[in-house]
C-alpha positions in Angstrom: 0.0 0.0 0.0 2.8 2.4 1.0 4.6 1.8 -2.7 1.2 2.4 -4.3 0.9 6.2 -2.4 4.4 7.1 -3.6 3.8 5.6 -7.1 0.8 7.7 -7.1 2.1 10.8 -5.8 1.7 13.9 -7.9 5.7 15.7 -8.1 6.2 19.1 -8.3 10.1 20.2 -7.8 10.5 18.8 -4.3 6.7 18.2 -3.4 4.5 15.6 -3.5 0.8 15.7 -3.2 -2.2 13.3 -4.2 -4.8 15.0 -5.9 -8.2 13.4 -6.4 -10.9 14.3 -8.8 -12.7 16.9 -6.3 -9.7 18.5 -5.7 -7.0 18.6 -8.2 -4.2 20.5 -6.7 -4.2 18.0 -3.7 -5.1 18.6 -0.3 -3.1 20.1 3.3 -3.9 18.7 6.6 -3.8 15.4 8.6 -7.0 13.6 8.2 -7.5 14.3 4.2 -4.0 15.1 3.0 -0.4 15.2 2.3 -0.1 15.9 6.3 -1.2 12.5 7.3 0.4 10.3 4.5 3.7 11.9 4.6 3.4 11.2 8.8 2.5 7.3 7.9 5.2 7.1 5.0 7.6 8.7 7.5 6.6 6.1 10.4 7.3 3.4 8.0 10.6 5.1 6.6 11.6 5.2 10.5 10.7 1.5 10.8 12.1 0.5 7.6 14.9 2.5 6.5 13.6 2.4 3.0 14.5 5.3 0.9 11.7 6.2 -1.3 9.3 6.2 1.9 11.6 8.9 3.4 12.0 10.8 -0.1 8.3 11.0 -0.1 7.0 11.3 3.0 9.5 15.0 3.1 8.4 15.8 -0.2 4.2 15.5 1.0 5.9 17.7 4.0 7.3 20.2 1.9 4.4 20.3 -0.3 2.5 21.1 3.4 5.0 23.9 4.6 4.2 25.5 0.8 0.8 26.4 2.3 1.9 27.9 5.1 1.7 31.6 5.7 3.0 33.5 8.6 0.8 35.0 10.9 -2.1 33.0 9.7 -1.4 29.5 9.1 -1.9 26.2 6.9 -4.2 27.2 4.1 -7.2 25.2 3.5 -7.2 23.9 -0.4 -10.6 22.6 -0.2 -11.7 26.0 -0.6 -9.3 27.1 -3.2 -11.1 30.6 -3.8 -11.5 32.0 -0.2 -8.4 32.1 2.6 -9.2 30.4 5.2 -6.7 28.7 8.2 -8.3 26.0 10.4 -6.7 25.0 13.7 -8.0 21.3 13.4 -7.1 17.7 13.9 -8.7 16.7 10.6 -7.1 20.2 8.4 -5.0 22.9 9.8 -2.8 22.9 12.8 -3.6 21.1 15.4 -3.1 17.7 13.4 0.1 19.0 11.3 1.3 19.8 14.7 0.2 16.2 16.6 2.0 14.6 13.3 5.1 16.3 14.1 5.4 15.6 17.5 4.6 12.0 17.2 7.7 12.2 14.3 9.8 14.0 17.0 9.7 11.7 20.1 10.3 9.0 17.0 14.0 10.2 15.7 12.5 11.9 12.2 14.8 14.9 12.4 13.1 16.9 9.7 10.1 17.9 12.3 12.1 21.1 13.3 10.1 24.3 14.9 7.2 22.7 13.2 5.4 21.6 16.6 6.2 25.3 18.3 4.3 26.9 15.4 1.4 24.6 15.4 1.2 24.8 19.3 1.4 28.6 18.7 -1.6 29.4 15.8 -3.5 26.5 18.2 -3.7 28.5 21.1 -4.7 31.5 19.1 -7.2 30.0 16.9 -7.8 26.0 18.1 -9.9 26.5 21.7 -13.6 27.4 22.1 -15.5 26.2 18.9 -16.2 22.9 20.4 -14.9 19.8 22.5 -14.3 17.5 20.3 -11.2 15.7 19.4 -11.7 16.2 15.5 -12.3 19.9 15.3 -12.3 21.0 19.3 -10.6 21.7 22.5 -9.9 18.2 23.4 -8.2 17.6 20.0 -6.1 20.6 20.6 -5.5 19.4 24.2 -3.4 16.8 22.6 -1.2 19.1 20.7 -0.7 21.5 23.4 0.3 18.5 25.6 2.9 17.9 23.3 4.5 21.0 22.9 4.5 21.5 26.5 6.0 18.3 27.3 9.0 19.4 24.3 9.4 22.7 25.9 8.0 24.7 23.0 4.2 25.5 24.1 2.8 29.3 23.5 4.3 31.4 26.6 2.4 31.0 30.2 0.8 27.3 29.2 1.6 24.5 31.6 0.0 21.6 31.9 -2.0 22.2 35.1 -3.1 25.1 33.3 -4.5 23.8 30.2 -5.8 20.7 32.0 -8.2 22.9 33.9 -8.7 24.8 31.0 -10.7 22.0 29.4 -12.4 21.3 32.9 -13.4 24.9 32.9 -14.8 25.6 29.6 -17.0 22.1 29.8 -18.4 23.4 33.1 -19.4 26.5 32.1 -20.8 25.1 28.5 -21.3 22.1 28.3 -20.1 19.0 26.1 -20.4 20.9 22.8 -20.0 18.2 19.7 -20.1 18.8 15.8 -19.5 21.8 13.9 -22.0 23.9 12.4 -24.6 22.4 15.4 -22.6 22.6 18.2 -25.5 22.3 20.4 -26.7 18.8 19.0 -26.1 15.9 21.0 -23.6 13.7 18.8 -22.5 10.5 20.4 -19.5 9.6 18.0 -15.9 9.3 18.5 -14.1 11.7 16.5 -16.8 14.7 16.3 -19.0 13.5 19.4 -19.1 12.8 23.3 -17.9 9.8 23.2 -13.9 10.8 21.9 -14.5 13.7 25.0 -15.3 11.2 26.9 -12.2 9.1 26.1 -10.1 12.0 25.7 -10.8 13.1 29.6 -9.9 9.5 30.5 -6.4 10.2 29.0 -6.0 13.3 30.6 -6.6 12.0 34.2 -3.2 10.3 33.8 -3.6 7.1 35.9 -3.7 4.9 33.5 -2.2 4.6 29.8 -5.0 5.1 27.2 -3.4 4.8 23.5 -4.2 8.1 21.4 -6.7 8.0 19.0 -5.2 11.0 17.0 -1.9 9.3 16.6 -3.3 5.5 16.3 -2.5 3.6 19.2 0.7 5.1 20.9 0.7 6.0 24.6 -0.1 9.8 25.9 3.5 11.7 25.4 2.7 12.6 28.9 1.7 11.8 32.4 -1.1 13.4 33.9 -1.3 16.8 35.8 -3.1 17.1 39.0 -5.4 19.8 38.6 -4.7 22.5 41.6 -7.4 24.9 42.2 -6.1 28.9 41.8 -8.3 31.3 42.8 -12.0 31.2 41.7 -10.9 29.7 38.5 -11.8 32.6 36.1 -8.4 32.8 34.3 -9.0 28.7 33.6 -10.7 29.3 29.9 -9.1 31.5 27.5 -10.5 32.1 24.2 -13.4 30.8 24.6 -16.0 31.6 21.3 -19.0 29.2 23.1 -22.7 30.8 22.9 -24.5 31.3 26.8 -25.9 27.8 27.5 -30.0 28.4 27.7 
């Protein structure tokens, strides 16, 4: 299967991308493209040592980094005509950034500041749409982990902090699930209560849950015990939730 993806790969100077017939320049991003095949091809390179995995897995990388804009982030190529930056597991940030980490702690040394600047447009741009791990604050909880455990998180995060962050901002709101009806009841794992759910187990740090965002490895780190600090107000930043009625 891996040959097949880099036999199929669509080269352009040093980048690779697989286009499809709904979008023919290729597609950015973890869940849907060159983000998460580049991450498996580099998992097998790392496991394998074969060279044309490694050649193509930093080629669909340097196709990713080509859509990257400063101050704003990944672009999104599904809609070619409009800019637009997610901050998501599935496109966008927060899963470029998980990819790299999970690279990192591996020994693929191309992974470079790329965790830092994910961690960074995440915090800015990844918390309060909704909780799930797909496209919401427990998704981003994973990256954030990350980059705090590697010592390159956004200034002022630690992990007590963004542990009751997530604790905060379902108190206040709810478990909000899906996208464009964040207020429907969804039960799934990726884009309902059910990854929360999981997710929160994962964060308690007693036992050792395998991600679901990385497919099957161990949390990078051990729990935080959550210390109360103050009245908890400074707990949820960014938060972009509707009142609860």
């Amino acid at each position: 299967m891996a040959s097949g993806f880099c036999a199929a790969a669509r080269w352009q100077d040093a980048t690779a991308c697989w286009p499809s017939r709904r979008w023919p320049v290729g597609l950015g991003g973890l869940a849907h493209g060159a983000s998460g095949i580049g991450w498996a091809l580099a998992r097998l390179a790392l496991a394998t040592g074969d060279a044309v995995f490694t050649r193509t897995a930093r080629a669909a990388f340097a196709y990713e980094q080509a859509q990257f804009y400063p101050g704003r982030g990944w672009r999104d190529l599904r809609e070619p005509d409009e800019d637009i930056y997610p901050a998501a597991w599935c496109h966008g940030a927060v899963g470029i950034g998980i990819s790299a980490a999970d690279l990192r702690a591996r020994g693929w040394a191309d992974a470079g500041d790329l965790v830092g600047r994910a961690a960074a447009i995440t915090d800015r741009d990844g918390l309060g749409w909704s909780h799930t791990l797909c496209h919401g604050d427990l998704g981003s909880w994973e990256l954030l982990a990350a980059a705090i455990a590697a010592s390159c998180a956004p200034a002022g995060w630690q992990r007590v902090d963004l542990d009751a962050q997530m604790i905060t901002s379902l108190e206040r709101n709810g478990p909000r699930t899906g996208s464009l009806a964040r207020n429907a009841y969804s039960p799934g794992l990726m884009a309902g209560q059910g990854g929360l759910a999981y997710q929160l187990l994962r964060m308690n740090g007693q036992g050792r849950l395998p991600s679901l965002l990385t497919l099957g490895d161990p949390a990078p780190v051990d729990g935080a015990a959550l210390t109360p600090r103050g009245d908890g107000d400074s707990h949820e930043k960014h938060s972009r939730f509707p009142d609860k009625t």
